[in-house]
C-alpha positions in Angstrom: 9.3 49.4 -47.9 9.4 52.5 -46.3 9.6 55.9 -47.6 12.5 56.9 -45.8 14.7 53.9 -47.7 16.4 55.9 -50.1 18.1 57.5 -47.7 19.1 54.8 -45.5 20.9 53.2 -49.2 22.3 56.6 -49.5 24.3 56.4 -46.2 25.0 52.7 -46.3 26.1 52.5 -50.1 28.4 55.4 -49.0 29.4 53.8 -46.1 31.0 57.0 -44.6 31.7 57.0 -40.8 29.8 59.7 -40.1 27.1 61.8 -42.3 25.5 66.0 -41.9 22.9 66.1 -44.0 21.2 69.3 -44.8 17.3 69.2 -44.9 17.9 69.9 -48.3 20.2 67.5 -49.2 17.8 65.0 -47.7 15.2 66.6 -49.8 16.6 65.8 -52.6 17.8 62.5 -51.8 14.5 61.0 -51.2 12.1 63.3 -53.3 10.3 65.3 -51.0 10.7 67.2 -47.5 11.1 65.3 -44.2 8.8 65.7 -41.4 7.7 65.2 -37.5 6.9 61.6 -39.0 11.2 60.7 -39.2 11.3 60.5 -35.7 9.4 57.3 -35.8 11.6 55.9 -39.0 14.9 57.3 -37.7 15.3 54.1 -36.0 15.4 51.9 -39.3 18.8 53.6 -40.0 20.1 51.0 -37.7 19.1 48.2 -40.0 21.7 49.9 -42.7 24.7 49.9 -39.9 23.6 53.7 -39.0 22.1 55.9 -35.9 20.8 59.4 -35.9 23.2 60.9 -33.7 21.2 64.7 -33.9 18.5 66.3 -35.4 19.0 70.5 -35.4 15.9 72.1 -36.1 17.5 75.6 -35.8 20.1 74.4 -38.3 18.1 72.6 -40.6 20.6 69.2 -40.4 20.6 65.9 -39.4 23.9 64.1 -38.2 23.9 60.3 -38.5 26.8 58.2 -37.1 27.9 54.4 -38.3 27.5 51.7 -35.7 30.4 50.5 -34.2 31.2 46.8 -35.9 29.5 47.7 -39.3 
């Protein structure tokens, strides 16, 4: 299981078309504070019908959008 799982439930029991997530938001959705290591793990959102469309360091967000056909 990876660590990053809760938030891939989060945006697929949601099942919103589009998601901006605050670091903070993310924080607290999973427990602790994301780090360089999600750019590995940002590619299991696809296995939960999602993509990382953004990351915004300046802004501290992260903008994930639902794959077409899910």
């Amino acid at each position: 299981m990876s660590k990053y799982e809760p938030l891939w439930k989060y945006l697929s029991t949601n099942n919103k078309e589009n998601y901006d997530l605050s670091f903070e938001e993310i924080k607290e959705i999973l427990g602790f504070e994301i780090d360089h290591a999600f750019l590995t793990y940002k590619k299991e959102a696809q296995n939960y019908g999602y993509v990382v469309e953004k990351i915004s360091l300046k802004g501290k967000r992260i903008f994930f959008n639902k794959v077409m056909g899910n």
